[in-house]
N, C-alpha and C positions, 0 to 999 in steps of 0.2 A: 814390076814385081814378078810379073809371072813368066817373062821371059827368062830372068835369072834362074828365078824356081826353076825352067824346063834345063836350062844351060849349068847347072849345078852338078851334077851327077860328071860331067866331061870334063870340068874345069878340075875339079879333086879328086876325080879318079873313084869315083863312088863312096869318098868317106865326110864331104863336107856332108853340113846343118844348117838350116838354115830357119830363121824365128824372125817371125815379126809380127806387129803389133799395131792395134789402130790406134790413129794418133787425133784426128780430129774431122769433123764436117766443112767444108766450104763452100758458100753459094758458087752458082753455077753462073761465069760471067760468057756473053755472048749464046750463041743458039742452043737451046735445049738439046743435050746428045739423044736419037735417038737409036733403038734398037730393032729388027725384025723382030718377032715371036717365031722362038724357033720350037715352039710345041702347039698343039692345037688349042684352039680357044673354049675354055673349058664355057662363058656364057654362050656358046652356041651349042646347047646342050645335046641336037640329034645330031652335029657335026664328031662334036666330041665322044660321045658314045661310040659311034663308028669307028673311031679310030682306036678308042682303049679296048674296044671288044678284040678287032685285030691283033692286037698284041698278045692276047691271053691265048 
């Protein structure tokens, strides 16, 4: 989905739309996908602080 969404704007020339809609849940067969955390870990609370302070 999100690849079309980025490819959308080149394919029609800046005039397509595009909509869509959730359709439903499905168990998750084979390994559990997982992800990095790409923000800081907010229950490491003197970690996190350090780094929200930085931004401000």
């Amino acid at each position: 989905m999100h690849g079309l969404e980025r490819r959308l704007p080149g394919l029609t020339r800046g005039e397509g739309v595009l909509e869509c809609g959730f359709d439903r849940y499905e168990p998750v067969r084979g390994p559990i996908p997982e992800r990095p955390r790409t923000d800081h870990n907010p229950l490491d609370r003197k970690e996190y602080l350090l780094h929200v302070v930085r931004r401000v």
